[in-house]
C-alpha positions in Angstrom: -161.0 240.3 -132.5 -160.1 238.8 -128.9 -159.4 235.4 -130.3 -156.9 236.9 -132.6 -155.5 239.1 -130.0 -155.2 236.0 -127.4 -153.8 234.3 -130.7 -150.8 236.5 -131.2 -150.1 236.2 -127.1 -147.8 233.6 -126.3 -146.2 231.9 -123.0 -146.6 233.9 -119.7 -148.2 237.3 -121.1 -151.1 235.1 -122.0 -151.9 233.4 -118.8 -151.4 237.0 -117.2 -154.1 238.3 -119.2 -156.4 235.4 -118.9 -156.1 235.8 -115.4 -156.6 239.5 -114.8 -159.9 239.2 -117.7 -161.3 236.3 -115.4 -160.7 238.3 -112.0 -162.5 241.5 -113.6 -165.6 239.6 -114.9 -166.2 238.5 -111.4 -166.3 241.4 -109.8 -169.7 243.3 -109.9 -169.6 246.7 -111.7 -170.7 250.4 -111.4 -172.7 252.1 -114.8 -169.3 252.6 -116.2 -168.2 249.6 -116.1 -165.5 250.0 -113.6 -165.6 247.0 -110.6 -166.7 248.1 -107.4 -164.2 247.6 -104.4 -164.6 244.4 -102.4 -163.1 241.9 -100.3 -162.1 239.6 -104.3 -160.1 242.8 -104.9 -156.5 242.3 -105.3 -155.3 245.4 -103.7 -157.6 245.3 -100.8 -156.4 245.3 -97.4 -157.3 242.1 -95.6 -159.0 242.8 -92.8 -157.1 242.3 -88.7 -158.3 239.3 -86.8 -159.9 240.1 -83.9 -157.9 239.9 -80.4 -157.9 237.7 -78.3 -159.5 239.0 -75.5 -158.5 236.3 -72.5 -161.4 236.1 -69.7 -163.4 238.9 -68.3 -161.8 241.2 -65.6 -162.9 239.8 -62.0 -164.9 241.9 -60.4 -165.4 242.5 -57.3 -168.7 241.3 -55.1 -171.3 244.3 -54.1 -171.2 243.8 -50.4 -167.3 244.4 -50.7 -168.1 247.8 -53.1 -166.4 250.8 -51.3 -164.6 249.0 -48.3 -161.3 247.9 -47.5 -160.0 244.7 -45.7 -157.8 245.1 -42.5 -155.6 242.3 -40.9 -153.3 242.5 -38.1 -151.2 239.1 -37.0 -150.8 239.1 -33.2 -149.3 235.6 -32.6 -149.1 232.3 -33.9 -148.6 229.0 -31.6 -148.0 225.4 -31.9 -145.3 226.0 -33.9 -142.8 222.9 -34.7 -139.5 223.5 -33.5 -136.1 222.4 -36.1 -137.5 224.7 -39.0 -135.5 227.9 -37.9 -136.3 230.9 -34.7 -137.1 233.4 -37.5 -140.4 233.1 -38.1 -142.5 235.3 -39.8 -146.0 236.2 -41.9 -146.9 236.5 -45.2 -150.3 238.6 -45.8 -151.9 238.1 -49.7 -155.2 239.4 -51.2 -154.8 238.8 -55.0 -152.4 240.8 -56.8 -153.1 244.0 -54.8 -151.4 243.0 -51.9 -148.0 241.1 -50.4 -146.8 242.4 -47.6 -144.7 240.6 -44.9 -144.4 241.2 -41.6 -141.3 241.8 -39.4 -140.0 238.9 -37.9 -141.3 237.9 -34.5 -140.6 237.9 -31.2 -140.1 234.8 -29.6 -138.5 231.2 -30.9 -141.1 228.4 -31.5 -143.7 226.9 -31.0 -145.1 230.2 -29.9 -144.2 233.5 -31.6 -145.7 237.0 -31.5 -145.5 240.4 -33.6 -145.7 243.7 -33.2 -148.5 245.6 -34.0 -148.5 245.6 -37.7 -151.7 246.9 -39.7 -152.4 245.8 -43.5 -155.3 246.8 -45.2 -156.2 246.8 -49.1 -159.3 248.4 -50.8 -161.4 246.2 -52.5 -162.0 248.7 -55.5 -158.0 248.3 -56.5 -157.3 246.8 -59.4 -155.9 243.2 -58.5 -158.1 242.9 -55.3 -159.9 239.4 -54.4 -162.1 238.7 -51.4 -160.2 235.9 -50.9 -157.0 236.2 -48.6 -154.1 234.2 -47.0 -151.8 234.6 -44.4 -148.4 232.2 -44.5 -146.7 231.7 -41.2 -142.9 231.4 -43.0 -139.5 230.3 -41.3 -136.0 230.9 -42.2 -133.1 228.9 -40.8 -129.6 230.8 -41.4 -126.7 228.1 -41.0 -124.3 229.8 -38.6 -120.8 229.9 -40.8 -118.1 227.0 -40.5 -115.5 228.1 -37.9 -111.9 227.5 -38.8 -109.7 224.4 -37.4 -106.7 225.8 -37.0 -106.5 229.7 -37.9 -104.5 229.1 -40.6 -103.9 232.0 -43.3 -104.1 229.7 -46.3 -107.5 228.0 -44.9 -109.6 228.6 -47.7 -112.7 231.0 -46.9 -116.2 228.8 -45.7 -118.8 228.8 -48.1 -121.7 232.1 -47.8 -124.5 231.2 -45.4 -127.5 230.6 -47.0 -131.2 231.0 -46.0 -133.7 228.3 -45.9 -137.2 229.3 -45.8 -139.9 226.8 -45.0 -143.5 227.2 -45.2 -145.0 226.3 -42.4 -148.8 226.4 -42.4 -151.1 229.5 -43.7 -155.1 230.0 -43.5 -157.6 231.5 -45.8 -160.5 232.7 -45.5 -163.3 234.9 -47.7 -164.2 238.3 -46.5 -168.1 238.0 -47.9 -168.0 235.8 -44.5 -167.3 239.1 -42.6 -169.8 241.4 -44.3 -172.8 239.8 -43.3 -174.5 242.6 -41.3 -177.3 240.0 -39.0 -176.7 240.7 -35.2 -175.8 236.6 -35.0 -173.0 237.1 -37.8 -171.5 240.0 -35.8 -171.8 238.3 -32.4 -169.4 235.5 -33.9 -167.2 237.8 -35.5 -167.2 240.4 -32.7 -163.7 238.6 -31.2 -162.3 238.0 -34.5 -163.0 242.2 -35.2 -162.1 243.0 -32.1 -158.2 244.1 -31.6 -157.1 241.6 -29.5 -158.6 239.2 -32.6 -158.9 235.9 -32.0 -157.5 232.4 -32.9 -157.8 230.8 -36.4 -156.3 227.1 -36.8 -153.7 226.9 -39.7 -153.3 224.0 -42.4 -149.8 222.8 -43.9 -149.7 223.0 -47.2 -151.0 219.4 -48.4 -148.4 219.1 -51.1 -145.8 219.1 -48.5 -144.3 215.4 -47.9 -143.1 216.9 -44.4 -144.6 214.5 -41.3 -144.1 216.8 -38.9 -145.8 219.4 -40.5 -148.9 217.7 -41.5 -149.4 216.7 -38.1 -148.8 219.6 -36.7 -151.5 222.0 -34.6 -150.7 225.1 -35.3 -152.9 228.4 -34.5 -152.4 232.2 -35.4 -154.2 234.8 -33.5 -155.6 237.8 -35.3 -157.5 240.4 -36.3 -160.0 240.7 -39.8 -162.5 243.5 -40.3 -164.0 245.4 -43.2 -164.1 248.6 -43.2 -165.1 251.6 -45.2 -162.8 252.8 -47.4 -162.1 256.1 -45.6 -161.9 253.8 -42.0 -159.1 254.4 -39.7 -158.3 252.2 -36.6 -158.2 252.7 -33.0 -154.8 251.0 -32.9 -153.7 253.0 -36.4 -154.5 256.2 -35.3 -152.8 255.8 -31.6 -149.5 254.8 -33.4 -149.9 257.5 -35.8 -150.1 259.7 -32.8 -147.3 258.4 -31.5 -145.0 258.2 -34.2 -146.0 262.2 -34.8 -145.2 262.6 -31.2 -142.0 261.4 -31.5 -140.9 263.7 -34.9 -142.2 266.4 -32.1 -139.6 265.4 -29.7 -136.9 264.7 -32.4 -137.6 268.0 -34.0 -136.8 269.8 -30.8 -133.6 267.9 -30.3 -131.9 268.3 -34.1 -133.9 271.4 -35.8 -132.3 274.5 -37.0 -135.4 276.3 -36.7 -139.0 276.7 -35.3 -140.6 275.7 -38.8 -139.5 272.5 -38.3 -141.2 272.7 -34.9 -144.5 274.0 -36.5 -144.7 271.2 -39.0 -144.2 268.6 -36.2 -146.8 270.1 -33.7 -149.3 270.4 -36.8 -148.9 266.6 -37.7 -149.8 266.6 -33.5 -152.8 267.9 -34.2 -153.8 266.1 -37.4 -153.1 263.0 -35.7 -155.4 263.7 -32.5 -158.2 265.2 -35.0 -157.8 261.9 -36.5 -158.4 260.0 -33.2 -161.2 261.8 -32.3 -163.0 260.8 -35.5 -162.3 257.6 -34.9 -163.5 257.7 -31.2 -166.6 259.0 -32.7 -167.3 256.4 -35.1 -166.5 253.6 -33.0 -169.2 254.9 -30.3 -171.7 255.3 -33.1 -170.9 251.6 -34.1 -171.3 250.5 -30.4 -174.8 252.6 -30.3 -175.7 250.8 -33.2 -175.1 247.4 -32.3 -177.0 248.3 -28.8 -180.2 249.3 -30.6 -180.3 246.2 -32.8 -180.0 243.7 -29.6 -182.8 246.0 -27.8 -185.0 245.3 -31.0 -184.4 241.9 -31.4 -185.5 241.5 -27.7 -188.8 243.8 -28.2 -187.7 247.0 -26.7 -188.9 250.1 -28.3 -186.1 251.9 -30.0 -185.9 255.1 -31.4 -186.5 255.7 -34.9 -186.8 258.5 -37.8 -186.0 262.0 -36.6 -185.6 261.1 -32.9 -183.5 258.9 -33.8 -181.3 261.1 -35.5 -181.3 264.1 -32.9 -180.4 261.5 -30.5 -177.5 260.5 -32.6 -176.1 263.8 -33.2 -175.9 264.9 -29.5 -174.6 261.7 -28.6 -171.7 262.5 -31.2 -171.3 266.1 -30.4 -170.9 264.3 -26.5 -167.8 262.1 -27.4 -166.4 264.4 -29.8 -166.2 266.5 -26.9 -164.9 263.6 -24.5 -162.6 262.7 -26.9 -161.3 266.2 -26.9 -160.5 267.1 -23.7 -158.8 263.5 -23.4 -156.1 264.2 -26.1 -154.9 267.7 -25.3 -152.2 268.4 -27.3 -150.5 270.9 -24.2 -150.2 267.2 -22.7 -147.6 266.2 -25.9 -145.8 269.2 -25.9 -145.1 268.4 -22.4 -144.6 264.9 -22.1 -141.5 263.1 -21.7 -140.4 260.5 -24.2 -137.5 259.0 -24.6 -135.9 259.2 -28.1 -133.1 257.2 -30.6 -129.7 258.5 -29.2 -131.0 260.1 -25.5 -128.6 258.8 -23.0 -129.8 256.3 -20.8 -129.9 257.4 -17.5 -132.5 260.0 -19.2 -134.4 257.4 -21.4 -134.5 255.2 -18.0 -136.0 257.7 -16.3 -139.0 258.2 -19.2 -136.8 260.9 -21.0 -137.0 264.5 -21.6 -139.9 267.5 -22.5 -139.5 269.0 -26.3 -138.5 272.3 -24.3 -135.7 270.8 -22.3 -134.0 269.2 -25.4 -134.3 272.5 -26.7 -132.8 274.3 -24.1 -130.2 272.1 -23.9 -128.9 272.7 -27.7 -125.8 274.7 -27.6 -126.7 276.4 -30.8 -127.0 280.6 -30.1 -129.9 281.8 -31.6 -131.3 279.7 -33.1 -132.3 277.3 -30.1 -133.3 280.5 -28.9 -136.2 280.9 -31.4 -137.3 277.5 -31.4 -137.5 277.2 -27.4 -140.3 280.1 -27.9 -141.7 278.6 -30.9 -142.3 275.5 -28.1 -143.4 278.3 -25.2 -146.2 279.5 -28.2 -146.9 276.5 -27.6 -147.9 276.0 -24.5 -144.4 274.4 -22.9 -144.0 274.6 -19.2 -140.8 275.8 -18.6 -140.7 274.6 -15.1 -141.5 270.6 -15.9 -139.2 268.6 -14.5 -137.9 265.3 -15.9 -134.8 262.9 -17.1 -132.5 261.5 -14.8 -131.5 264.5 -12.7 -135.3 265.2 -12.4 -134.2 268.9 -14.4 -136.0 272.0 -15.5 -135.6 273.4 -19.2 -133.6 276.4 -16.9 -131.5 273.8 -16.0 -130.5 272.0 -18.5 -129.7 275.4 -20.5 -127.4 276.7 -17.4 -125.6 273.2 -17.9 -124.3 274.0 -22.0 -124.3 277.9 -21.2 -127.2 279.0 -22.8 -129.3 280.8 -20.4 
């Protein structure tokens, strides 16, 4: 019966059906006959290729677990002269941080910063224990004067800026974890925050003579630190910058809120400080016990050892305490963005005589005794005219 049905089946209907018997023959087959589903089955779904992953994430060493780099550039000397005065540095630690500095004080071959703190945690994504600093400069062609101050002189062409690279160093912060006394005696300068001087390379790809044979040096400053670490040098300039919102608070707020929040971020700042004061003294007691040991002296150890440790923290926490009084910011003179000179010559003014001196009703009136809550001393004198607050709210009419 099939060869007389293929018989009657002519052209492309019988290749169809030859085709469709031979696929369902091949297939394998449940008890009623039907073809189970498979990967030979027509209608199936072909299965996605698999990704490509690309390589493994890097991850970070153990030592460097939980910590976070700090660098501060101080200077950099032996600097060739011809490559432009604006010189400055370029900090990089992977793809978690680029950060530049400000430009620095000084034309070459010796150049130094401002105090400029970068740090990076090591647990970001992107982080690398390796890191460079660039020293870059920029050359700015002054613009082409005019030869005879003619209006149809056509205008010069922009300035443009030229940056050159001019030499960097690297170096691997697993070189700065190793916790032996003999590691931290060599690194104790380089920690320290003066820092100490690295020499810098050219880049070797650079056809520049000059460069190449060039000695150039940048002093600075490398540490890790826990994650939660704050430095001596951070935490003064946070006190200082909150010091100065205190000041500029008093001389432009509308209200003693504004003098509040200012005083609070006082306070946070010195809390701040005093931690710090603590830890570095624990660090210092710490270092002390490991060179007594290493020289055979008995040291203290278990319990003892921790008593000791707590009253010795409880001592500079204390210490630390009575040196940063906050009365001693709300009345110290500082001299502020906009205070005239002969004021800001003389060391500038108190919080309470800016605010007395505000022409402003009531108003000044509530936040000079937000600043007396405070603990202001109305009868500090400062500025040029060696004032009181009482004077210098006489002078605008406000007493």
């Amino acid at each position: 019966e099939e060869s007389e049905e293929e018989e009657q089946l002519t052209g492309k209907a019988r290749f169809e059906k030859r085709d469709s018997d031979s696929d369902t023959d091949s297939l394998p087959s449940v008890p009623d006959g039907s073809p189970l589903p498979s990967d030979y089955d027509s209608d199936a779904e072909p299965e996605p290729e698999p990704e490509h992953q690309g390589p493994p994430p890097y991850v970070i060493p153990q030592p460097l677990a939980g910590k976070k780099l700090v660098v501060v550039v101080h200077e950099l000397r032996g600097l060739p002269s011809g490559y432009g005065d604006g010189v400055f540095c370029v900090v990089e630690c992977g793809d978690a941080l680029y950060e530049t500095t400000a430009p620095g004080e000084g034309a070459p071959p010796r150049t130094a910063f401002q105090f400029e703190e970068f740090a990076v945690l090591f647990d970001d994504v992107g982080a690398h224990e390796r890191t460079t600093v660039t020293a870059v400069a920029d050359e700015s062609p002054g613009v082409h004067a005019r030869t005879d101050g003619g209006e149809d002189e056509p205008a010069p062409p922009p300035a443009t800026v030229r940056e050159t690279e001019l030499a960097y160093f690297a170096f691997n912060a697993l070189e700065l974890v190793d916790d032996s006394v003999d590691a931290r005696n060599a690194n104790a300068k380089l920690a320290s925050a003066d820092g100490d001087w690295v020499p810098m390379e050219p880049n070797p790809r650079t056809p520049d003579a000059v460069l190449l044979n060039a000695s150039m040096e940048a002093r600075v400053t490398l540490r890790v630190e826990p994650a939660g670490y704050t430095s001596p040098e951070s935490a003064s300039r946070a006190l200082e910058e909150a010091t100065l919102g205190l000041h500029v608070a008093a001389a432009t707020a509308l209200s003693s809120a504004a003098i509040k929040r200012a005083y609070a971020k006082v306070s946070a700042a010195m809390e701040t400080l005093v931690a710090v004061a603590v830890h570095e003294a624990k660090k210092t007691r710490r270092d002390e016990r490991e060179r007594a040991s290493a020289a055979g002296k008995k040291v203290p150890r278990g319990k003892k050892l921790d008593d000791e440790e707590e009253d010795a923290d409880d001592k500079e926490k204390k210490a630390a305490r009575k040196r940063l009084d906050p009365r001693k910011v709300v009345d110290g003179a500082v001299a502020i963005p906009g205070a005239e000179e002969g004021d800001a010559a003389a060391g500038g003014l108190t919080p309470l005589a800016r605010a007395c001196g505000r022409p402003i009703g009531p108003r000044a009136a509530a936040i000079v005794r937000a600043l007396l809550d405070l603990g202001a001393d109305p009868a500090a004198r400062g500025g040029a005219l060696s004032w009181t607050p009482l004077h210098h709210a006489a002078a605008c009419g406000a007493v």
